[in-house]
N, C-alpha and C positions, 0 to 999 in steps of 0.2 A: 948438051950432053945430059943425058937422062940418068941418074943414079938410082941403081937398086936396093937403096940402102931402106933398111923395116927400120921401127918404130921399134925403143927399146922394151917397150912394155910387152909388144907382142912378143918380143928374144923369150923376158921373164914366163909370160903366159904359156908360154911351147916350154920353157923347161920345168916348172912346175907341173906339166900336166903331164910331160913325160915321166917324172918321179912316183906322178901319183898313178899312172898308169902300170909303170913296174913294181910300185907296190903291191897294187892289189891283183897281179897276174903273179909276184912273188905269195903272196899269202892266198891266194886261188890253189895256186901247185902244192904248196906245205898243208895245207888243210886236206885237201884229194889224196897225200902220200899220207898222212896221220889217221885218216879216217882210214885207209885200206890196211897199214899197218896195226891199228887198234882194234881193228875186227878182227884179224888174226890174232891176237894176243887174248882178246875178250875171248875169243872161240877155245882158246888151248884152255883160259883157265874156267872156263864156263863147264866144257868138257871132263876137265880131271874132277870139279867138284862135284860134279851130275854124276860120276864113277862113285865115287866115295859116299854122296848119298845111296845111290840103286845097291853098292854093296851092303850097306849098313839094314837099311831098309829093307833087300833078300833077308839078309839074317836074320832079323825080325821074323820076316813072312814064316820063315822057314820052320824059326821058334813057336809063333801061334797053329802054323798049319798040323804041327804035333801035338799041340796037346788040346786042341780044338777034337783030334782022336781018343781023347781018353777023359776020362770022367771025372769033372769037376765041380766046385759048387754052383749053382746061381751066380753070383756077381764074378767069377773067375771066368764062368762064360760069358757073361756083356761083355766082363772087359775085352776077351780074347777076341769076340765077334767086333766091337770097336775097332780096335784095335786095326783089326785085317781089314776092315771097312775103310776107316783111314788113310793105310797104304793103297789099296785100292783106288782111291779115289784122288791120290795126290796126281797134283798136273802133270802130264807128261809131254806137254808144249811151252813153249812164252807165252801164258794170260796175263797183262797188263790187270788184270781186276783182281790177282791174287796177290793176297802173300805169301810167299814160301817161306821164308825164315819165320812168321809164324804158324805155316804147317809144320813146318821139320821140328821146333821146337813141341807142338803139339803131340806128335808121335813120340819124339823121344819121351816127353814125359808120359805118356801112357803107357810104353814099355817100361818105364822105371817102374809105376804104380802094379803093373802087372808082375815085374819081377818078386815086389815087396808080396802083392798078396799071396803067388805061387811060392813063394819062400827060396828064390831062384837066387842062385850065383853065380852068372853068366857074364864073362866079362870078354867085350868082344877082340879077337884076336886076328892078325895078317899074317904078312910073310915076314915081317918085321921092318921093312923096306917103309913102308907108310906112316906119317906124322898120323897119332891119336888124336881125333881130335872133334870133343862134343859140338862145338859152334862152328859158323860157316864164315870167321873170318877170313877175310882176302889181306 
């Protein structure tokens, strides 16, 4: 009589490697549903904050392209032509080789400094619905 009976070591080896086989098909799946979940979530708040700059930012434009018409000193015009330079030229893709947080902060401070010199008291306003807000914390 011939017994079909395995070696117990093989039992272990086949259930060890089933374990680790459903682990890593368990953490295959969670990672493929996290990352497609986390792109959506990146995308909504990449989106509302990309709004909230190009609003802030129009305002701006909006403010130098007026008074870029009317007659000012020497340094109120660098600044202004800066200024519009700057918005102009801020990224409007993902460049890895930039930083934005310090462009965004770079304009805002040159509209402050332009405020001071035009003697401006402009202080920027919504629907009311929108959180105020100088920095790009998340």
């Amino acid at each position: 009589m011939v017994s079909a009976e395995r070696d117990i070591n093989d039992v272990f080896d086949e259930i060890l490697l089933t374990e680790e086989s459903l682990t890593k098909q368990g953490y295959n799946e969670g990672y493929e549903r996290g990352l497609a979940e986390g792109n959506i979530e990146g995308y909504q708040l990449g989106y509302g904050k990309g709004y909230e700059l190009g609003k802030e930012f129009g305002d701006y434009y909006g403010t130098i392209c007026y008074f870029l018409k009317t007659a000012h000193s020497r340094p109120a015009k660098q600044l202004l032509e800066n200024l519009k330079h700057s918005i102009e030229s801020f990224p409007r893709t993902n460049d890895p080789n930039v930083d934005i947080l310090s462009e965004v902060t770079k304009i805002r401070t040159q509209f402050k400094r332009l405020k001071a010199v035009l003697r401006l008291h402009i202080e920027r306003t919504g629907s009311g619905n929108e959180k105020k807000s100088e920095d790009l914390s998340f």
